[in-house]
C-alpha positions in Angstrom: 65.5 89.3 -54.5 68.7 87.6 -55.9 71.1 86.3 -53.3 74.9 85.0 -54.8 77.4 82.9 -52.2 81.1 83.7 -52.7 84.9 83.9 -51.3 86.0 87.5 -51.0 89.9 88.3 -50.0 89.8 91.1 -47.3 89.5 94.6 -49.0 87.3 93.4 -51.7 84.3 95.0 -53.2 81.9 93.2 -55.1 80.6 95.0 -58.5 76.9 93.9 -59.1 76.7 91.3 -61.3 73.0 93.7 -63.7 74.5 97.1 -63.6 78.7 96.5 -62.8 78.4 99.4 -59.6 80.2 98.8 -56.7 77.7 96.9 -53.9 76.7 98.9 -51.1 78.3 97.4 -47.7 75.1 96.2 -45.5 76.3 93.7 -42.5 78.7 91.1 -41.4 78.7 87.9 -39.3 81.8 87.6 -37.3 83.6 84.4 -38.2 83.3 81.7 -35.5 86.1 79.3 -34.8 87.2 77.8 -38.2 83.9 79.2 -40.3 85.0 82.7 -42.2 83.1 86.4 -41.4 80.3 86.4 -43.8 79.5 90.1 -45.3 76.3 91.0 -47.0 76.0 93.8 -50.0 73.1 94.9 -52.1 72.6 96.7 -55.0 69.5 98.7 -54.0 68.6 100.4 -57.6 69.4 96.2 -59.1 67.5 94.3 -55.8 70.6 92.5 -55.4 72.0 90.9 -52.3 75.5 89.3 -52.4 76.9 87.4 -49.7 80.5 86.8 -49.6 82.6 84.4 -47.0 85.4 86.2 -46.2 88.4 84.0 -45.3 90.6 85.3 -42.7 94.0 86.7 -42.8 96.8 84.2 -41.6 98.9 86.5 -40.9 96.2 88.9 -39.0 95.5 85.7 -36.9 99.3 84.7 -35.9 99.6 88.4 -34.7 96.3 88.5 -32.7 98.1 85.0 -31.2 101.6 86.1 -30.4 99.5 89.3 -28.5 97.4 86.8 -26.6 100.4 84.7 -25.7 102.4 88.0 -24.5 99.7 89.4 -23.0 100.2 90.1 -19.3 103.8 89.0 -19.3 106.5 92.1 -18.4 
């Protein structure tokens, strides 16, 4: 089985790389601290598995801040 490393934006799909088919979703590692949310797809019909690093959304993570920082206060 064929595994490929790569940097995803949020939203993306990967197309396998033997027939051009969108990847099936399988699992995801949560990021931790400053390493990105890895997410795992395979092509079942190809035996590909595709790993992609997802880095995270700067925007998503000043939000998730502010909301922590607020959180509690009236």
């Amino acid at each position: 089985m064929e595994t490929e490393f790569a940097i995803l934006d949020d939203g993306d799909t990967p197309l396998c790389a033997s027939c051009g088919k969108p990847m099936q979703f399988v699992r995801s590692i949560p990021r931790l601290a400053a390493l990105p949310e890895l997410r795992t797809y395979e092509c079942k019909p190809c035996g590909i598995t595709y790993t992609a690093a997802v880095e995270p959304d700067v925007a998503a993570d000043l939000a998730w801040i502010e909301r922590s920082r607020n959180c509690g206060t009236a």
